[in-house]
C-alpha positions, -999 to +999 in steps of 0.1 A: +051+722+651+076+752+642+104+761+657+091+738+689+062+755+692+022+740+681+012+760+652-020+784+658-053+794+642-045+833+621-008+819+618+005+822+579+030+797+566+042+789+531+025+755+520+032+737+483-003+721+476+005+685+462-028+666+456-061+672+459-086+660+490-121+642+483-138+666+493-124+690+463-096+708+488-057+713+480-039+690+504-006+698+517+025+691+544+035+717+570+062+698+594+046+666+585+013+676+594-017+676+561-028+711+555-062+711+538-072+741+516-104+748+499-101+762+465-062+750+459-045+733+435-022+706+429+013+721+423+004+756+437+026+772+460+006+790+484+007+815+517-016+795+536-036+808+569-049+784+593-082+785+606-087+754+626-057+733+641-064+700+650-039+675+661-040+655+635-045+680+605-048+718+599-077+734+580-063+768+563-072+792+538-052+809+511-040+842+519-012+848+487-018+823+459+023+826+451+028+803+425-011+796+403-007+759+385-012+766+349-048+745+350-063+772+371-092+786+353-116+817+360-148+801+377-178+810+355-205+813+380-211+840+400-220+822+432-192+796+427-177+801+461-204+811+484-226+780+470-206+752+479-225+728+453-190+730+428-157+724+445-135+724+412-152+748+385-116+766+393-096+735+376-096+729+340-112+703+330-092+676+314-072+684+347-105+674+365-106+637+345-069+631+358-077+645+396-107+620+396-085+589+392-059+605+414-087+605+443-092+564+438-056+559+437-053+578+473-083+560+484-069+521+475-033+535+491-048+543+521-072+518+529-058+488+513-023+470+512-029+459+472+001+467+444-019+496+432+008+494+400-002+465+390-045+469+399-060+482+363-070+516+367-081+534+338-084+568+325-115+585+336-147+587+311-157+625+310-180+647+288-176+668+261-200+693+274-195+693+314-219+719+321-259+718+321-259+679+327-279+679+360-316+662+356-326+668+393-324+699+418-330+697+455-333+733+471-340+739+505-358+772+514-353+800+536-362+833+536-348+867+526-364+902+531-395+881+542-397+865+507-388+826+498-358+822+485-344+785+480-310+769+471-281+753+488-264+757+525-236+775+522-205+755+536-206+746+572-236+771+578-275+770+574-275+797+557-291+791+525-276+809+493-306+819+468-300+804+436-320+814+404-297+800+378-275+769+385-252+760+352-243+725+363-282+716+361-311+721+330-321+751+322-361+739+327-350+734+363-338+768+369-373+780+351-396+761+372-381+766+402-380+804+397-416+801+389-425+777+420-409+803+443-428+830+427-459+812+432-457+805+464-443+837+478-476+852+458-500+826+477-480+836+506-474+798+512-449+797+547-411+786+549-404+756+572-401+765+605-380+747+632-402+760+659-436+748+647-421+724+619-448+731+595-440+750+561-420+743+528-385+726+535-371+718+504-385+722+466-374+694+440-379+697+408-362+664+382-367+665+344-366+643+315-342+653+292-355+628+263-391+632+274-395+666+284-413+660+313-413+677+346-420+666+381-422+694+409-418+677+446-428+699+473-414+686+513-431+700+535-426+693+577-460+675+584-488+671+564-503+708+561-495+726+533-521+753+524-531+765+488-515+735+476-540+728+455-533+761+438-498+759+437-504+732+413-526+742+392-505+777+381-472+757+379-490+735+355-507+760+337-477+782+338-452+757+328-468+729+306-435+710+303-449+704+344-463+669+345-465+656+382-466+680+414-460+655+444-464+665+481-438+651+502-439+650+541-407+649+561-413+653+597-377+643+608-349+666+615-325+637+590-301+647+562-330+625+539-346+651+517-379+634+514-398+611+541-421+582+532-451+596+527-456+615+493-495+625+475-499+638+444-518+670+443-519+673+405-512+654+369-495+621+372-481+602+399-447+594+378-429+608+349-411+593+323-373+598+313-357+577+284-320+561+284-313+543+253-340+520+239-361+519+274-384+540+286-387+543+326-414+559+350-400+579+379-422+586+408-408+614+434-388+589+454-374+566+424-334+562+421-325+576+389-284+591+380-280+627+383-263+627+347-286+607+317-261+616+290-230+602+313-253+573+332-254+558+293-217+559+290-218+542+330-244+516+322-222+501+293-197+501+312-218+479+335-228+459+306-195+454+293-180+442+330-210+420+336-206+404+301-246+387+305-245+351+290-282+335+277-283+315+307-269+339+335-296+345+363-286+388+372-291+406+406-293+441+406-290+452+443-295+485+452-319+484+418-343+516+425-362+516+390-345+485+380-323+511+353-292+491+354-308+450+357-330+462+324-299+477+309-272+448+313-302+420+314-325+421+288-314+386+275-308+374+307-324+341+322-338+359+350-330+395+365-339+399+403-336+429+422-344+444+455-346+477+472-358+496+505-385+519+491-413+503+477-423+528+450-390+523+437-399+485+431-433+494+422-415+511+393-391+485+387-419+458+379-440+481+359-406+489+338-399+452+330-438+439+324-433+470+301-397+460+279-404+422+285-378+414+305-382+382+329-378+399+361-384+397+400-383+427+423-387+428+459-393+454+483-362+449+513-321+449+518-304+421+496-285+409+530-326+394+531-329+383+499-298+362+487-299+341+510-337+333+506-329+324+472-301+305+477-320+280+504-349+278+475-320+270+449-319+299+429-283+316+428-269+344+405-239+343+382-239+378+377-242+404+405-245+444+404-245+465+428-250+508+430-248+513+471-253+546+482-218+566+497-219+546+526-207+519+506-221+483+512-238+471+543-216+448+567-242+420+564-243+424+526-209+418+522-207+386+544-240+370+522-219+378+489-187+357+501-214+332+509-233+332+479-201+339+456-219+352+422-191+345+398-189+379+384-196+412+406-197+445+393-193+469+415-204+504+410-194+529+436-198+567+440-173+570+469-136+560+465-130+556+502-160+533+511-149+513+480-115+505+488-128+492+527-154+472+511-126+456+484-108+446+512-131+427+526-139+414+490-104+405+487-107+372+506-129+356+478-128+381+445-098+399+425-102+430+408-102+423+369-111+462+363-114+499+377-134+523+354-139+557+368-166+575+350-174+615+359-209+619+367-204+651+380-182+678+361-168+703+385-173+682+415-150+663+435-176+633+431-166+605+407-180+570+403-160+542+393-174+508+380-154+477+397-149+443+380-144+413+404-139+377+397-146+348+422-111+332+425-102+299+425 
């Protein structure tokens, strides 16, 4: 309200920016009311102009940046703004690192009632490099001057903005990319189509950073895709570094990327990528973290929190490839895991019949599994867990106060879903540690790995 009267989209109004959101926006308070503001920063006193008024909040953009907070930095790519991949390439970075902690602080005030002075946050783990760390690109296609282009939506449209070089991700990825979109715009392979759903949706393209290796994943909207073939064949020849070219069908109109049904058209089914002393094989829908250099720095912290005794049986829920159960487990008793798609457990087994490790996958949620171990009398001391944003499943969490592991580590990729699901925890476990860990310079993504005790 001003002056009595509800505030109105175009109306300006002067707005001191004092944190910032989790979706990478300034956040600020007009008569009480939050302001959010995409591209400002704590500190910054602003001319803000709103653009959507809701009763609750305000959505506004900046129309005077009045007072710039010293860590405002000069974005370095081109597209920064119109891409919407980066939300803080405009924030120094050390001043990213300190944000990132902020964000879990805000989320445990919000959704919790614990002393957050006395939980034991600590400093966030960044990189010394934050730029070129991305193993993995998913690009959707659309078409420009009847050509394919392919990138990322801008935000809140479906308009897609063409990207040829993208500085948070490997240089090889740009490359062969490019190179796929030149092919195919050459074979005159189609863009998806809503009407008809046939054509290309969405090019992904993940490389090894130890091995070199290249996998090219092609989703298309059913099962035609003509000259495919071909397509795969020049890519390879083309780019050598190009191990595996996967077809992928996705029929449904979901925010999933890929559907269940993948072929691969030519060279291997998997590709292999190498963290540490293990070697893994990927297939096209395998879990593996965006960031190999930073996911090392994660995993110990894992191993460190989980603190695997001789005779500790280990489940790693969530497990995809198994990456984390083979990390923190080696010298475990036993290390089960489980997961929903089966090619990721098909990789899992194959990665511990490979390193040795005594191991047990299964394809299925772990709200299945746990207890069908427990009533056979097998029981973990140690469990880990990597759900994705949506945090843990409502059934999961009742089995775990059930089957009470005595240590849980708890690695999360989304600060709000985490503090709802430690509430819930509360009952039986108290948090020993909070380690946030950037995964994702220039984001407003962090991940955070959770230690919990069973009390009592």
């Amino acid at each position: 309200m001003k002056n009595g009267i509800e505030m109105k989209t175009g109306q300006t109004f002067p707005l001191t920016i004092k944190r910032i959101g989790i979706n990478g926006e300034g956040v600020g308070y007009f008569k009480r009311k939050a302001v959010f503001v995409p591209g400002a920063l704590p500190g910054e006193e602003i001319t803000a102009e709103a653009v959507k008024v809701m009763p609750k909040f305000t959505e506004a953009v900046i129309k005077k940046l009045r007072k710039p907070s010293p860590d405002r930095v000069t974005p370095p790519c081109p597209i920064y703004e119109k891409c919407g991949g980066c939300q803080l390439q405009h924030l120094d970075y050390k001043a990213q690192l300190t944000e990132k902690k902020g964000l879990i602080v805000q989320a445990l005030e919000r959704y919790t009632s614990f002393n957050i002075e006395k939980l034991p946050i600590h400093d966030t783990i960044g990189m010394d490099d934050p730029w070129r760390y991305r193993n993995k690109a998913q690009f959707q296609t659309g078409v420009e001057k009847g050509r394919m282009i392919a990138g990322l939506y801008s935000p809140n449209s479906n308009e897609v903005v063409d990207i040829n070089e993208c500085i948070v991700q490997h240089s090889i990825i740009d490359e062969t990319i490019r190179l796929s979109k030149k092919i195919m715009n050459q074979l005159s392979i189609p863009v998806y189509s809503a009407k008809n759903k046939q054509g290309v949706k969405t090019i992904v393209v993940r490389y090894g950073f130890e091995t070199g290796d290249v996998q090219a994943v092609i989703v298309t909207g059913d099962k035609r895709f003509p000259k495919a073939k071909e397509f795969a064949e020049s890519l390879m020849k083309q780019k050598q570094r190009v191990k595996s070219v996967v077809h992928n069908v996705n029929s449904g109109n979901t925010h999933l990327v890929m559907g269940d049904v993948s072929t691969t058209i030519a060279g291997s089914d998997t590709i292999s990528e190498k963290l540490g002393e293990f070697e893994y094989k990927l297939s096209a829908r395998s879990f593996f973290q965006l960031n190999p250099l930073q996911t090392k720095k994660l995993y110990d912290e894992v191993k460190k929190a989980a603190d695997v005794k001789p005779e500790d049986n280990v489940v790693d829920a969530y497990c995809g490839s198994g990456t984390i159960g083979l990390w923190i487990g080696k010298n475990a008793a036993e290390v089960r895991g489980m997961d929903t798609i089966s090619s990721s457990i098909k990789d899992a087994r194959a990665n511990a019949e490979k390193y040795g490790v005594n191991a047990k996958y299964e394809v299925g949620p772990a709200e299945k599994w746990l207890p069908a171990w427990k009533e056979k009398g097998w029981t973990p001391d140690v469990l880990v867990t990597d759900p994705p944003r949506t945090g843990l499943d409502r059934k999961l969490i009742q089995t775990i106060k059930q089957v009470k592991p005595k240590t849980f580590v708890y690695v999360s990729c989304n600060p709000s879903t985490l503090a709802k699901d430690l509430v819930e925890l509360g009952s039986v476990y108290r948090i020993d540690s909070i380690q946030p860990v950037d995964m994702f310079p220039q984001t407003a993504q962090v991940e955070c790995v959770v230690r919990l005790y069973l009390k009592g």
